[in-house]
N, C-alpha and C positions, 0 to 999 in steps of 0.2 A: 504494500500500500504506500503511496507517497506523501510525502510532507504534507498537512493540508495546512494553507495559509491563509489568513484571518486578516484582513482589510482594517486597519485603522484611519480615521481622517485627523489630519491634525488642525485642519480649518473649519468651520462652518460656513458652508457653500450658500447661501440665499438662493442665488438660483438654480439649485436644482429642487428646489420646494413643487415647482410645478412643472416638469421636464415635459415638454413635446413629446411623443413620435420624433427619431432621428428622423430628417430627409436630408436632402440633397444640400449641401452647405453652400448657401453662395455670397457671394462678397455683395454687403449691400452700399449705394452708389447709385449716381445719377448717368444713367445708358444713354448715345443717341450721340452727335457730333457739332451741335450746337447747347452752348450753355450761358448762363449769364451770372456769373456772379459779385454778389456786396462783399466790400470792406466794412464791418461795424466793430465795434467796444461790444463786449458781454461781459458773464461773469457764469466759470465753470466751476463745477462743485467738486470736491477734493476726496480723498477715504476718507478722512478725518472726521468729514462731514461742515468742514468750511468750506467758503466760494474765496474766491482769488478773477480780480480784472483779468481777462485776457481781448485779445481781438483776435478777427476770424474772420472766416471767406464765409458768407451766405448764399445759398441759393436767391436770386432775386427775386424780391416779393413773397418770400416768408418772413421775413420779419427777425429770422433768431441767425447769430453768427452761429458757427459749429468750428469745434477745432479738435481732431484736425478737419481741415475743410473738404468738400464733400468731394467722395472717391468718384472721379470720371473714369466710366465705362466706354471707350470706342473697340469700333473696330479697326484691322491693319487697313491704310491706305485707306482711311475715310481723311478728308477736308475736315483738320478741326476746326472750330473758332469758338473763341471763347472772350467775352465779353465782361469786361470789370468797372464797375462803379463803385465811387470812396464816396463814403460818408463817414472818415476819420479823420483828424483836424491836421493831418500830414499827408503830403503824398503820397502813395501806395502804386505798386506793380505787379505782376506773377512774371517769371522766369521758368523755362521748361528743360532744365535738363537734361539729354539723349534725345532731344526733340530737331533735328535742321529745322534752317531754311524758314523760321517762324517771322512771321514780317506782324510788327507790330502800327497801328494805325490811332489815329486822336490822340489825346493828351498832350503832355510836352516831352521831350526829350531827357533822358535821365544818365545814370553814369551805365547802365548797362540796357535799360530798355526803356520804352516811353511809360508815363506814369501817369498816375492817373489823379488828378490834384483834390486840395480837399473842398469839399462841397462849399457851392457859393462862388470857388474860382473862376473868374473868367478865360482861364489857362483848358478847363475841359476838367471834367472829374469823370470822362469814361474813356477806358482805353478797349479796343479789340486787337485779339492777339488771332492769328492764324496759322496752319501749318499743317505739314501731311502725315500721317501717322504711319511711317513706313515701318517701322519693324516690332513687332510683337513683343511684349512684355513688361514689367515692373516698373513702375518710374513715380519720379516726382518733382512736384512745382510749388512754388515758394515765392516770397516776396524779393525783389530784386531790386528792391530800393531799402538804404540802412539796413541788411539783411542781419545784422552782428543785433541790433535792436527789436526788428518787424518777427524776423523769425521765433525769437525767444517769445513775442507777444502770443503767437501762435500763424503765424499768417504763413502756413503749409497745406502740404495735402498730396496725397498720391492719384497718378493716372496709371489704367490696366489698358491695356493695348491690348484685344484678343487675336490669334491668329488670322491669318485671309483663309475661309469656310470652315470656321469654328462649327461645333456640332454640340449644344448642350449637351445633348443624348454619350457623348464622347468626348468628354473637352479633354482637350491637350494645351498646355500654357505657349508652345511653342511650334504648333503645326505637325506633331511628329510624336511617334510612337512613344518615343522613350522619354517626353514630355508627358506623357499623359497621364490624367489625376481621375479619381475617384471624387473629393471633396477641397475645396481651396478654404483657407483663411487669409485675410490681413495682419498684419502685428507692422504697426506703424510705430517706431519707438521715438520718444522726445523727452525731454526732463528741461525743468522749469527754478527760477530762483524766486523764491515766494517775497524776498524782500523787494527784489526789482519791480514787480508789480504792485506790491503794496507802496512803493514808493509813489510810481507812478500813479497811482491812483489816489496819492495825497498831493499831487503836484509837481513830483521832484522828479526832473530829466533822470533816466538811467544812466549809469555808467557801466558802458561793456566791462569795463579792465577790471572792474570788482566781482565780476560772476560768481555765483562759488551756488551750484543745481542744491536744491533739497526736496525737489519733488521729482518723480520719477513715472512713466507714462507706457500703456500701449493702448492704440487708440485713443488717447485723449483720455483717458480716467488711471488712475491709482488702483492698485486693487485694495483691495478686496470686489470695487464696482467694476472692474475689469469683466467678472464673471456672472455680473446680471445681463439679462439681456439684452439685445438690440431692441434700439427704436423698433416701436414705438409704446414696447411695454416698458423700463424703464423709464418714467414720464418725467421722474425728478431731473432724469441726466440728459434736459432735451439738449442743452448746446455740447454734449458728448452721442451721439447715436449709437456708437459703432463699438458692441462687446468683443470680448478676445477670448471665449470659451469655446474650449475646441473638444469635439465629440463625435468618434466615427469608430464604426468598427472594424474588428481585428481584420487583417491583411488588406486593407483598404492603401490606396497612393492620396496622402494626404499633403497638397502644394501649397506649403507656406511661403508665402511675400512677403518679405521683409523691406523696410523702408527705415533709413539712419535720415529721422527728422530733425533732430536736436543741433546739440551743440557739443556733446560727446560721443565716445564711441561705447557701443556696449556688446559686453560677450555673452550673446543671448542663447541658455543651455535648457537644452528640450530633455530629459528624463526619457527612459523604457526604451530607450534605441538610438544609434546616431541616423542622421539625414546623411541624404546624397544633395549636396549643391548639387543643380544643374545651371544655373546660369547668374550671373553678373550683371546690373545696370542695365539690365535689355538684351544681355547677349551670350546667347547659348556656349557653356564650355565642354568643345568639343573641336577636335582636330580638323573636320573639315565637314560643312554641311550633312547633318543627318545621321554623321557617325557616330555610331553606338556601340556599347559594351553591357555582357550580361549583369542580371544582378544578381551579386552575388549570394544575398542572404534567403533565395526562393530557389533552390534548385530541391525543385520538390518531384518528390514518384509521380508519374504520369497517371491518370485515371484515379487515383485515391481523394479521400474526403479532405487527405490535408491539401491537397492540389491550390492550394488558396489565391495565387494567382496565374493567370494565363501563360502557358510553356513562352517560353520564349522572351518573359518580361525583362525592360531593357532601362538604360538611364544614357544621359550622353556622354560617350569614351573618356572626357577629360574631366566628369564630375569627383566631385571631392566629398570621402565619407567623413564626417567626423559629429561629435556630439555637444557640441557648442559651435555657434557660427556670431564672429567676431563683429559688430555689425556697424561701419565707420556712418561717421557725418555727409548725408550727401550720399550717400551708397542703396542702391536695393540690390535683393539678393531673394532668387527665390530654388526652393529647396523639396525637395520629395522623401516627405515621412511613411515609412510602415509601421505598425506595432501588432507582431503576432503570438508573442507568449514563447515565442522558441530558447530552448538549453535555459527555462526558469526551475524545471522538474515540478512544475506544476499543467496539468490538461485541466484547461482556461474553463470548457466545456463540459468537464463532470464524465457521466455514464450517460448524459443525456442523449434521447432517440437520435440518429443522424451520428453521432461522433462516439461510438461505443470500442471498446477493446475490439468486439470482434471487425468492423468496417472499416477500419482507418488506415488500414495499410500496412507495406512493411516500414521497417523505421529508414528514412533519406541515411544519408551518408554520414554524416556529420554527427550522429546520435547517437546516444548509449541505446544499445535493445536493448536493455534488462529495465529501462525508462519508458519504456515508448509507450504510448498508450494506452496504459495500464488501470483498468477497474477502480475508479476513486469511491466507489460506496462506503462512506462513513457517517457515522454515527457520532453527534457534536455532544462535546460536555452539556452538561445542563446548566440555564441559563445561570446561576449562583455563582458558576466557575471564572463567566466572560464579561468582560468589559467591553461595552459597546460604543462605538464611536458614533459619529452623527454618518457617517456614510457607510457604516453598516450594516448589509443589506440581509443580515442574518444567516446567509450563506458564501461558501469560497469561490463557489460559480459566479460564470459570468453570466447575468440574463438571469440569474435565481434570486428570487427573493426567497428568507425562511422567513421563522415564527421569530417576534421581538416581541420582547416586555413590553406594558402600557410604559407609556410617553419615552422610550428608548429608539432612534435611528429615523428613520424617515426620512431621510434628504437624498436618498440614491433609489428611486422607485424602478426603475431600469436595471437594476444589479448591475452596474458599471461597475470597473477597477479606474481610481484616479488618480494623479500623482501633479507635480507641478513642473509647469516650465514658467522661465523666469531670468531674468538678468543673473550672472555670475560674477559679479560686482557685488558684494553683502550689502553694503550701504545704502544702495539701490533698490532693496527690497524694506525700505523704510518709506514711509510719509512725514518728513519733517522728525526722521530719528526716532521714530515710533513702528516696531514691530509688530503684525507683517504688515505690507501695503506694498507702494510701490509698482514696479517693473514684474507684476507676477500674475499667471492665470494659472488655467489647470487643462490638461486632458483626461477626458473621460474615456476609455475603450467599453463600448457599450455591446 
């Protein structure tokens, strides 16, 4: 019989109080190849549960800034254009980097692009920006006027560029096989000096050269709010939309995007497995169009129930494995997760119908048989013996819920196994020197 292991949380998750039905993960963002967005003043809410002045890109004629500002969705080789009006008491711009050939129009001229002035000017308070989206992938845009200043405000935001005949039913990040994803997240990282804002918002110009971050970001929120929901159920955190709680299951291709929004760089470390980078700033690392290499952690027996991904499954030749990806200022970087329980000496699935001792195969290569598939029917202490955590789901299965004492567990209805990813930075998994908060979510394997 094998080890059986007992799930403890060391967080209290809020949202999984009321978990969905897993579907199809998708990045939420404004689709289509015209947009218009505001510069305004807000004020975003923190873990702590204070607010902090920021400014932000709005969708026009909503009324609320958001930061980061709102994720554009095109497609490769559409005509972008995108349209900015200030209604901030300083000039403002967006800048597109890995974007050519962007021809900017109205406002006045700036040290790197036209700007767009503050309302009231008779200089133009709207600038339109143009440009082609030729090549697939990760990117972002930012203020390009005092960016040492505008950016820290918040005035960011990523663009997804999807392949030319992108296929929902099939999406690939990068037109090709060895791109190709099951479910995508965002993890847009940033970190914040809560005095710089607070000054400003008492009057006193910032000074860059004093920086020194105490608040730490993906998406726009701190966790512990990291892991509530997206808009539009989270109501409190309307000028944050966009959660960073990540939930798929086992042997899924999970494509994280990553975006270095800040001002520092951070070494963002995923638990339960390393990633495969597949690509850089927009651009596939691979030797030469389309070249690919096996993956190595799925050489699985043909025909059997562990078969978990398609023969053949592939990443691009020059990706790089590892279990932290280092994540610079200015940088995206998007990366291909699995998490299938393999060499834990735990079978994730139990004796459950479908995945039993006798169905599953012989044991792959790489395995102990005296391990392999082995009959886990057990019989748990009684409950006097066990301490229950809040994501204890009563059972070691995954998908199993058991028997819990009145008012013991409830926050994992799905029988997930959770764990955290999170900045590898310690200090960074603070809010203002208060553990935990910060640069930190969680994956669920559901």
């Amino acid at each position: 019989m094998k080890r059986q292991v007992k799930i403890k949380a060391l967080l209290i998750i809020p949202a999984l109080l009321a978990l969905s039905p897993l579907a199809v993960a998708e990045i939420l963002g404004l689709e289509g190849s015209s947009f218009s967005l505001t510069a305004k003043a807000g004020h975003i809410a923190l873990g702590d549960g204070n607010s902090l002045l920021a400014w932000g890109y709005a969708p026009t004629g909503t009324g609320q800034m958001q930061y980061p500002g709102p994720t554009l969705i095109v497609n490769q080789n559409d005509v972008v254009q995108i349209t900015l009006t200030n209604e901030l008491a300083e000039p403002v711009s967006i800048v597109f980097p890995g974007q050519a050939g962007v021809i900017a129009s109205g406002g006045t001229p700036g040290v790197m692009t036209n700007e767009a002035q503050p309302a009231g000017s008779p200089s133009g308070t709207t600038v339109t920006y143009t440009f082609s989206a030729s090549e697939p992938g990760t990117y972002l845009y930012q203020s390009g006027t005092k960016p040492e200043i505008q950016i820290e405000m918040g005035l960011v935001g990523a663009i997804i560029v999807r392949p030319a005949g992108f296929d929902p039913a099939a999406p690939t990040a990068y037109g090709t096989a060895a791109t190709a994803y099951d479910r995508e997240f965002l993890f847009f990282l940033t970190d914040m000096d809560r005095r710089a804002h607070e000054g400003l918002d008492g009057g006193i110009p910032i000074d860059p050269a004093g920086y020194s971050a105490t608040l730490w970001f993906i998406n726009g929120r701190n966790g512990p709010d990291t892991m509530y929901p997206s808009a539009p159920s989270a109501a409190w955190l309307i000028a944050q939309p966009y959660g960073a709680l990540v939930r798929a299951h086992p042997s899924e291709r999970v494509l994280m995007r990553l975006v270095g929004g800040g001002r520092d760089l951070h070494p963002f470390h995923h638990h339960g497995n390393n990633t495969w980078q597949i690509a850089q700033d927009g651009r596939v690392l691979e030797s030469a169009a389309g070249a690919s290499a096996g993956y190595p952690d799925f050489v699985e027996t043909p025909g059997t129930v562990e078969d978990w991904l398609p023969n053949g499954a592939t990443v691009p030749d020059q990706a790089v494995s590892n279990y932290t990806i280092t994540i610079v200022p200015g940088n995206t970087y998007d990366a291909i997760y699995t998490w299938t329980g393999r060499d834990l000496n735990w079978d994730i699935y139990g004796d459950r119908p479908g995945h039993t001792a006798a169905d599953c195969g012989p044991p792959i290569a790489t395995e102990d048989p005296n391990s392999h598939c082995l009959d886990l029917t057990v019989t748990l202490p009684e409950q006097q013996a066990l301490t229950f955590g809040g994501l204890w789901s009563g059972s070691p299965f995954l998908g199993t819920v058991g028997v819990l004492p009145p008012l013991n567990g409830g926050l994992n209805p799905n029988g997930g196994f959770s764990f955290m990813w999170h900045s590898h930075t310690e200090r960074e998994l603070t809010n203002d020197d208060i553990f935990p908060g910060g640069m930190m979510t969680m994956f669920i394997v559901e």
